[in-house]
N, C-alpha and C positions, 0 to 999 in steps of 0.2 A: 378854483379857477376864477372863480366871479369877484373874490375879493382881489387878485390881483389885477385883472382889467381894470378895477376902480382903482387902483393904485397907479398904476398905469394915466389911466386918462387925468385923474388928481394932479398926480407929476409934473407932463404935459402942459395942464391948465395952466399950472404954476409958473411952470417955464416959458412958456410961450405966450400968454396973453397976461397975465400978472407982472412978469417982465422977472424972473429969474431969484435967487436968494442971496442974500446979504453975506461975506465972509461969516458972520457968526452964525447963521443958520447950515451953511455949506464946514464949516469946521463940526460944526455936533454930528451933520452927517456922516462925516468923516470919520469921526470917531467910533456912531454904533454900526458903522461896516464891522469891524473886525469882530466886536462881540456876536452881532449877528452872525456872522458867518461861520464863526467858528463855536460860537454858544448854543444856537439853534441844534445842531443835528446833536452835538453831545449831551445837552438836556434830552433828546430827542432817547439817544440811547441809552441816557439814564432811567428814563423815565421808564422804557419797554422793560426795565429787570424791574421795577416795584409795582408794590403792590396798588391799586386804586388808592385805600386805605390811606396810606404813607403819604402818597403824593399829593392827599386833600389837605392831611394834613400839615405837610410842609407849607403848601400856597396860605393855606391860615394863619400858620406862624410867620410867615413874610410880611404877608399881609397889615397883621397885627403890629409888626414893626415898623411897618410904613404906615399907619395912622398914627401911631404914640411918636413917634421922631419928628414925624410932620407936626402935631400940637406942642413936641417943644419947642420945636424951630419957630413957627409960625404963632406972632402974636393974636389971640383969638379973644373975642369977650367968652367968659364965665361958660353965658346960655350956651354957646355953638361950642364951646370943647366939652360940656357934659353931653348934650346932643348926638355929638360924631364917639365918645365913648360909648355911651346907651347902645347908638346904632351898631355900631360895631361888636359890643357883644353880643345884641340881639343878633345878627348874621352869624355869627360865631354858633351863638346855641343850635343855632335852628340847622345851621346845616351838618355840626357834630352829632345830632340826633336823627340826623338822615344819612349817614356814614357806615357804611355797613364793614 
């Protein structure tokens, strides 16, 4: 309940004293309505049939695709794309070996 008050007041703020959003911020909204709405509760009940196990390890393997796709995309010096690999599999290790 607490996080959506703040989302709520967030909104609000934005609309009302910010003064509103731009076609391109109101169009992205638009768009994660329906995954929201419809993603949410089906992840929701995907989720209730697996195991803990699985579903750590799915968010890992996304995970991990979403930082390697990101260092292709994104032009990075040398230092910061060994850095954000390093880190990434140290987070990786450490929470595979606490995965029951």
């Amino acid at each position: 309940m607490h996080f959506e008050l703040e989302s709520a007041v967030g909104f609000a703020l934005h609309y009302f004293v910010i003064g509103g959003f731009n076609e391109t911020v109101r169009g992205y909204w638009l768009a994660a309505i329906s995954v929201v709405v419809i993603g949410a509760p089906v992840g929701a009940m995907i989720c209730a049939k697996l195991s803990r196990t699985i579903i750590v390890r799915t968010v890992l393997v996304l995970i991990s695709i979403e930082v390697f796709s990101t260092l292709l995309i994104i032009p990075l010096r040398p230092a910061l794309v060994w850095t954000s690999i390093s880190a990434t599999a140290g987070f990786l290790i450490h929470v595979l070996r606490h995965v029951s």
